[in-house]
Each structure stands twice: as structure tokens, then as C-alpha cells.
C-alpha positions in Angstrom: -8.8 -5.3 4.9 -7.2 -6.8 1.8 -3.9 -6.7 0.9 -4.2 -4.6 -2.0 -5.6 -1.6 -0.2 -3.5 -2.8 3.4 -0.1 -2.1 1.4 -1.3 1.4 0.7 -0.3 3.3 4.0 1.3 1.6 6.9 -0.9 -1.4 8.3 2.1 -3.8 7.0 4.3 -2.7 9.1 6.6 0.4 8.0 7.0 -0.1 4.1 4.4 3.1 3.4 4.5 4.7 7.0 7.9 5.7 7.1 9.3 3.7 3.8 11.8 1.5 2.7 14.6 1.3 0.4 18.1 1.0 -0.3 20.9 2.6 1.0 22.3 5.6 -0.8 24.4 8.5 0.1 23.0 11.1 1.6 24.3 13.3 4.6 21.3 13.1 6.3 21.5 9.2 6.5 22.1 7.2 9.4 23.7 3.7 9.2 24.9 3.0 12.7 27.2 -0.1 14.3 24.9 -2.8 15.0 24.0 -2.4 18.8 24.7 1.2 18.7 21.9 2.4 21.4 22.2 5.9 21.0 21.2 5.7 17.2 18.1 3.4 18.2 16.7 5.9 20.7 17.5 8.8 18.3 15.2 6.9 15.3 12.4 6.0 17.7 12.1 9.5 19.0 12.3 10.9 15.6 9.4 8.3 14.4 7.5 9.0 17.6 7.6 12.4 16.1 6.4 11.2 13.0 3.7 9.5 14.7 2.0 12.3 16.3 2.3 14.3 13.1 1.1 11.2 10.8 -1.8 11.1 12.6 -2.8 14.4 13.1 -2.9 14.1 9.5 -5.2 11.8 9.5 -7.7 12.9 11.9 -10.9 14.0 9.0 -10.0 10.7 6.9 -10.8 8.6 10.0 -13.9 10.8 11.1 -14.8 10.0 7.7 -14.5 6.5 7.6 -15.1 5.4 10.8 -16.8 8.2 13.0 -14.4 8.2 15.4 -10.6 9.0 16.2 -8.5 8.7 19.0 -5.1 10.1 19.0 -3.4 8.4 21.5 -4.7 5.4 20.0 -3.8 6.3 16.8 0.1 7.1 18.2 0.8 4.4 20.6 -0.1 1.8 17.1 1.9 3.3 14.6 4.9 3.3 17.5 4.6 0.2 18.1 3.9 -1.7 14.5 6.9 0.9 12.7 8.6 3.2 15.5 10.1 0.2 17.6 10.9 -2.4 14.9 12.2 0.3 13.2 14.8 1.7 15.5 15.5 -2.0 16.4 16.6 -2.6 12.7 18.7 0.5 12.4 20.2 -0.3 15.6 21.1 -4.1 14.5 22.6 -2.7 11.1 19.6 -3.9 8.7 18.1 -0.6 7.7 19.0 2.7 7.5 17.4 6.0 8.1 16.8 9.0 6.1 15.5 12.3 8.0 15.3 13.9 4.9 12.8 12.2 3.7 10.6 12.4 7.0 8.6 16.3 5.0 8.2 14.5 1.5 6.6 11.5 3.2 4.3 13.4 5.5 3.1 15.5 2.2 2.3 12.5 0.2 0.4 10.8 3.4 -1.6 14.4 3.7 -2.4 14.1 0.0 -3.6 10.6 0.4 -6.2 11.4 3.2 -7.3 14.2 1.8 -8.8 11.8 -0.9 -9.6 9.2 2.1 -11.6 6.8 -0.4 -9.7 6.5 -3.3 -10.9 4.5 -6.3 -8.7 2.1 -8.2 -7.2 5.0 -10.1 -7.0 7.2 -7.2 -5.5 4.0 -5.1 -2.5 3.9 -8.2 -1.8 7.3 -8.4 -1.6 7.2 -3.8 0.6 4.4 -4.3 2.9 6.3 -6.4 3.6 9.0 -4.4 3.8 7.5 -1.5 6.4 4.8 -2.3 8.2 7.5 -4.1 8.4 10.0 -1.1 8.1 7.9 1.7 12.3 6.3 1.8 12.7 7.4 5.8 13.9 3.8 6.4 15.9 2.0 4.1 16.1 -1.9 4.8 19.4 -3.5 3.4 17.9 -7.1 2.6 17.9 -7.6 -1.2 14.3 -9.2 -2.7 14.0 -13.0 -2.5 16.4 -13.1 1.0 15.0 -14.0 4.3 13.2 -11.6 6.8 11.1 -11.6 9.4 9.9 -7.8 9.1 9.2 -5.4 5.9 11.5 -3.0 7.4 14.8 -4.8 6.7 13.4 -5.7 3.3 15.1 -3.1 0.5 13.8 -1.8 -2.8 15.2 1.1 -5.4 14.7 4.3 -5.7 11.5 5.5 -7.5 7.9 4.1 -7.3 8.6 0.8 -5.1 8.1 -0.7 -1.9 9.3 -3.5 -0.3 7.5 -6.5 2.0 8.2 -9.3 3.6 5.9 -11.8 2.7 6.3 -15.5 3.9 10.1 -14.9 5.5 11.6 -13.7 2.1 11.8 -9.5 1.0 9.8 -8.7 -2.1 9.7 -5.7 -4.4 6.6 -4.1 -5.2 5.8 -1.7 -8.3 3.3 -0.3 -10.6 4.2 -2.1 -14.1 4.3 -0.6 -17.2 2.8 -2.4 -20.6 4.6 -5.2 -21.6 6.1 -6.0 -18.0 5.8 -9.6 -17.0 3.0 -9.2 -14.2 2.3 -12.2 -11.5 -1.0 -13.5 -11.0 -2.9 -10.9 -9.3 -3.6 -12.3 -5.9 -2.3 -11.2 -2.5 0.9 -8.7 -2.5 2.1 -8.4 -5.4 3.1 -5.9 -8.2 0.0 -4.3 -10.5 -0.1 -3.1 -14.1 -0.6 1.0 -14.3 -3.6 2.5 -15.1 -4.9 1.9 -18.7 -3.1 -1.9 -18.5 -4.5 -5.6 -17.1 -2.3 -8.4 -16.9 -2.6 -11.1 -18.6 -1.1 -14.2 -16.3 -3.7 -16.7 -15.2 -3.1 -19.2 -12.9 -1.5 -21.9 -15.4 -0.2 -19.7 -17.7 2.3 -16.1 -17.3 1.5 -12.8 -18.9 2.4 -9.5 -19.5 0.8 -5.9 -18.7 -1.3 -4.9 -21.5 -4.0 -2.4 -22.8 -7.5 -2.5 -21.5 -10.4 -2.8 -23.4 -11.8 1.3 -23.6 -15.3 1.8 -21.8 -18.1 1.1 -23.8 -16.5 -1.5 -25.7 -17.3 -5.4 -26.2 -16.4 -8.0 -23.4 -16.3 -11.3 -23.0 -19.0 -11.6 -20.5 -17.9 -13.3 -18.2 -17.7 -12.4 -14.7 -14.1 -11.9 -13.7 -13.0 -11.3 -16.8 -10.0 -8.8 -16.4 -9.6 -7.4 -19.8 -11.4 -4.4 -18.9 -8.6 -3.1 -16.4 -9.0 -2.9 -12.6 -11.2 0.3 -11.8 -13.6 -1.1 -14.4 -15.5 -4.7 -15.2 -17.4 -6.5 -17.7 -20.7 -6.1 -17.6 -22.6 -9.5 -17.8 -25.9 -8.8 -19.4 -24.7 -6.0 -22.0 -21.1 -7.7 -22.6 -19.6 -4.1 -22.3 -16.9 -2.5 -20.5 -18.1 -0.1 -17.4 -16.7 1.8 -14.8 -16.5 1.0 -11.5 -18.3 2.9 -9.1 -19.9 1.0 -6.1 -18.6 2.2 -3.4 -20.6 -0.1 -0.9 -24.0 -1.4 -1.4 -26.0 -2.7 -3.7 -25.8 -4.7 -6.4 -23.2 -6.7 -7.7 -22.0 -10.1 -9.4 -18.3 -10.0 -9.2 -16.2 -8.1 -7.2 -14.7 -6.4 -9.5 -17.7 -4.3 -9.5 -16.9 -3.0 -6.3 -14.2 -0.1 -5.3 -13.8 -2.3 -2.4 -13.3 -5.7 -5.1 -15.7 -7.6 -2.6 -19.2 -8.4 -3.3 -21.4 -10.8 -1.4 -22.0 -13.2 -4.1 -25.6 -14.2 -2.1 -26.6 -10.9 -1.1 -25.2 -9.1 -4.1 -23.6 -6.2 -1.9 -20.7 -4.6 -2.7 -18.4 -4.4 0.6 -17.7 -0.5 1.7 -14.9 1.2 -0.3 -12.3 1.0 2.6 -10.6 4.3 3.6 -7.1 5.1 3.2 -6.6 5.0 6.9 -7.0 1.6 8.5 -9.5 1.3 12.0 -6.0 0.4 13.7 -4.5 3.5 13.3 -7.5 5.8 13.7 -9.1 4.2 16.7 -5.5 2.2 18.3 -5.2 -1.7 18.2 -6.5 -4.0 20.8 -3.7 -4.9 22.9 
């Protein structure tokens, strides 16, 4: 699964599953001693709570997607890629947990699989809420510092998320117009709905309007100006929706919900789910 759609819920570790962000004041916030035991096997039995409601929450998304579900599965991965390393970075003084935050998260994750296979705009609007709600664990390492796990990695209040991507914590967020945006490749912040950014690789940018439907494009394939969710048609040089969710045909992958097409075969890749095969079927050990 790509990034873009793996950052969505909880495959990268805890930053949607449970949350992250920094520490704030709240009664219902624990920021124990490091090595303080009793704190760590209080956070993994409250996650191991979370886990068994999380994924009764997913149960229709995954019969959807994949045909299959397996509870156990489904608990025992989420435990182990966010429950442990969670409590074992509350415990060593790196993160934080908020209980309070445990019924806003589970809401938002409900909302997302009741969607299951969200287009680009749906994806946004998921993302949103999610990294809004979901601040259960709140990592203390500032963006740009080392890490070796998303869950010590800490972000602000609002619509962010934090990962750790190569050993160092970065801050995600949907950008608004005019925002300096990053190349769009791997993990990394997006422009909002209605905006594309401009960066190319030898050159930085800035989020700005798309091109409406219907309107002149460049024609070529990749061409970004028509906004994620949408591409330029090559033969008619217009802007069209995107609506492939898997299957034939396509030229560029940003024809494709899924932004994959077989460039031989000209098949869009399926539209993945907003539940990953790991949690509704359980890893491979």
C-alpha cells in the first residue's frame, strides 16, 4: 500500500490509531517517571481496549475490501504495531497519553470505515478528522529530531500528525493556498482540496488553485494542475474527474483513485480500503 493512503489509519505505526501530539494540560493526561511500570501496563490495557473496539469497528470495511475478517487477527496486530510501543514510550517518558481522547478517536475511525473506499476528497476530509480527534498518545519529540518510532514523534493541536521517517519526527498537514508544499512523493504534507502544489523536483512551490473541470490542460500526462482527485485528459486536453476505482483503462496514475496504473496493461490498481489487509486479516508473524 502506498504511503499516502498507509498514513491514513494506523499501518504506520500509532500516528492515526491512537494519535500523536504534544503535550498539553489536561486532567485526564498521563506523563509518568520514565520506567514507571504501573503506567505502562495501565496504557497497554487501555489500548488493548481500544483494540478490540477499533476493530469491531472495522469488521463491514474489511468484508468489503477483502472478504474476510478475523478478529483476533485484527487485535493481536494493532497490539502489537501501537499497544506495546506505545506503553513502552509512555513508560520511558517520550509520549504521553490522553484517555480523553480515546471516544473522539473511535468516532472519527467509525466514520472513516463507514466510507471504506474513500476517493481523494473523501481520503482529505478522513484525514482531517482523524488527525484532529485521534491525540490519545502524545509523543514529546519536536519535528526534525531523531526517532526510531512515530509514537515519540509530536505535532500541534488541530489537523496534524506526526511520523518518523528516516530516524528524524516529521509533521504532517493538509495545506492551505499559498503554503509552501514539498514535492509530492512519499510522506509528506498535501495541499487541500481545490489546491495542487506547485514544487517540482528542481524547483519549490506553493499550494495553489486547480484548474475547474472541464477546463483546458496542458496535456500532458502527469500534469498536476488539475488537483489530486482529478487529471488531465490526454487526448481532449481537459480537466476530469477521477473515478477509476480499479480496472480498466488508464495512462497515468493519476487517473486512478488508487494513483496506480499499469502503464502496459493500462489498469488502474484497486481503490485500497481504508482498512489495511494487516489489520483486518492479522500480520504474518
Amino acid at each position: 500500500m502506498s504511503v499516502v493512503w498507509k498514513e491514513l489509519v494506523w499501518g504506520v505505526a500509532s500516528a492515526l490509531a491512537l494519535g500523536c501530539a504534544s503535550a498539553s494540560d489536561s486532567p485526564a493526561l498521563v506523563a509518568p517517571a520514565p520506567g514507571d511500570t504501573a503506567v505502562h501496563d495501565r496504557v497497554l490495557s487501555a489500548c488493548t481496549e481500544f483494540a478490540a473496539r477499533l476493530c469491531a469497528s472495522s469488521e463491514s470495511c474489511c468484508d468489503r475490501a477483502y472478504g474476510a475478517f478475523d478478529e483476533q487477527g485484527c487485535e493481536a496486530t494493532v497490539i502489537a504495531d501501537v499497544c506495546r510501543p506505545g506503553a513502552d514510550a509512555v513508560a520511558s517518558g517520550f509520549a504521553s497519553y490522553d484517555d480523553s481522547a480515546v471516544e473522539p478517536c473511535l468516532a472519527a475511525h467509525a466514520e472513516a470505515n463507514a466510507v471504506c473506499v474513500p476517493t481523494w476528497q473523501q481520503n482529505l476530509q478522513i484525514r482531517k478528522s482523524l488527525w484532529s480527534a485521534c491525540k490519545v498518545l502524545r509523543g514529546t519529540t519536536e519535528a526534525g529530531k531523531g526517532c526510531s518510532s512515530d509514537v515519540t514523534c509530536a505535532e500541534g493541536d488541530g489537523e496534524q500528525t506526526a511520523l518518523c521517517v528516516a530516524g528524524m519526527c516529521r509533521v504532517l498537514s493538509v495545506l492551505h493556498e499559498g503554503d509552501a508544499c514539498p514535492f509530492q512523493s512519499g510522506a509528506v504534507s498535501t495541499c487541500d482540496a481545490g489546491l495542487f502544489c506547485t514544487t517540482t523536483m528542481d524547483a519549490p512551490g506553493v499550494c495553489s488553485p486547480v484548474l475547474p473541470l472541464g477546463s483546458a490542460c496542458s496535456g500532458v500526462l502527469a500534469d498536476p494542475s488539475c488537483g489530486f482527485g482529478n487529471y488531465c485528459d490526454s487526448d481532449d486536453r481537459t480537466c476530469k474527474e477521477t473515478v477509476n476505482l480499479g480496472g480498466p483503462s488508464c495512462k497515468q496514475g493519476l487517473e486512478c483513485v488508487s494513483f496506480d496504473c499499469d502503464r502496459t496493461t493500462q489498469i488502474c490498481a484497486p481503490a485500497p480500503a481504508i482498512v489495511s489487509s494487516d489489520e483486518c486479516l492479522g500480520s504474518t508473524p
